[in-house]
C-alpha positions in Angstrom: -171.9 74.3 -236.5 -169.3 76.2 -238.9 -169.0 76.7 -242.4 -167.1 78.7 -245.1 -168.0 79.3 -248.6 -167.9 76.2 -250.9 -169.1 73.8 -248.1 -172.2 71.7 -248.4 -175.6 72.7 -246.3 -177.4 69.3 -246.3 -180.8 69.7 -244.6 -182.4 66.0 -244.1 -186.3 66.2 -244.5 -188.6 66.0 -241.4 -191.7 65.2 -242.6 -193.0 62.7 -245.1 -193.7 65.5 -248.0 -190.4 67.0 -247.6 -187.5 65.7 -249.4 -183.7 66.6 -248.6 -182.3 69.9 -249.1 -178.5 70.3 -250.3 -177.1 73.7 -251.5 -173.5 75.3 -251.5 -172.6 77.9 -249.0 -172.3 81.3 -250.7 -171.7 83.6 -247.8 -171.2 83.2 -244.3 -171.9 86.5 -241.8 -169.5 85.8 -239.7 -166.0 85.8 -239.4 -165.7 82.2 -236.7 -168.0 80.4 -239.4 -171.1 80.2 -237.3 -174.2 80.6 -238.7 -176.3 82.2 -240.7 -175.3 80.8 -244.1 -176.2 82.4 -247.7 -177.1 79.2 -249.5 -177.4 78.2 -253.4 -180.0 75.5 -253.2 -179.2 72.6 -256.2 -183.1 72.1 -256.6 -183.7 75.4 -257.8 -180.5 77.7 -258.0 -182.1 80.3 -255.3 -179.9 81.8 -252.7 -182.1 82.3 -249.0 -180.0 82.9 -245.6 -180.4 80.2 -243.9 -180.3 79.1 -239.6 -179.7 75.2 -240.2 -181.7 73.5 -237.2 -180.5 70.3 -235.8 -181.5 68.3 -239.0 -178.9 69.8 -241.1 -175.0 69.0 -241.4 -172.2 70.8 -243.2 -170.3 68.5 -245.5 -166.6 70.6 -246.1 -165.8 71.3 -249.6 -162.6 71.3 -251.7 -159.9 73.3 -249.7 
């Protein structure tokens, strides 16, 4: 997986309680775009760093 700032983290749920996750990428620690990300989450405006597990995508942004 690779990212840059302004892409999409979407993290589908895995259980029945948890919903889906989307945030923007805000930071990415390394230089070939692999992971871990800095993400703004939509649901709630925090920022976490974040190892996406097999259950998340990256949806590019506007380039």
């Amino acid at each position: 997986m690779k990212a840059t700032v302004g892409d999409r983290l979407i993290v589908e749920g895995t259980y029945g309680a948890n919903a889906r996750r989307e945030g923007f990428v805000v930071g990415v620690e390394h230089a070939d775009g692999s992971p871990p990300y800095q993400v703004r989450w939509l649901d709630n405006g925090r920022e976490s760093l974040v190892y996406p597990g097999p259950d998340a995508r990256v949806v590019p942004g506007h380039r």
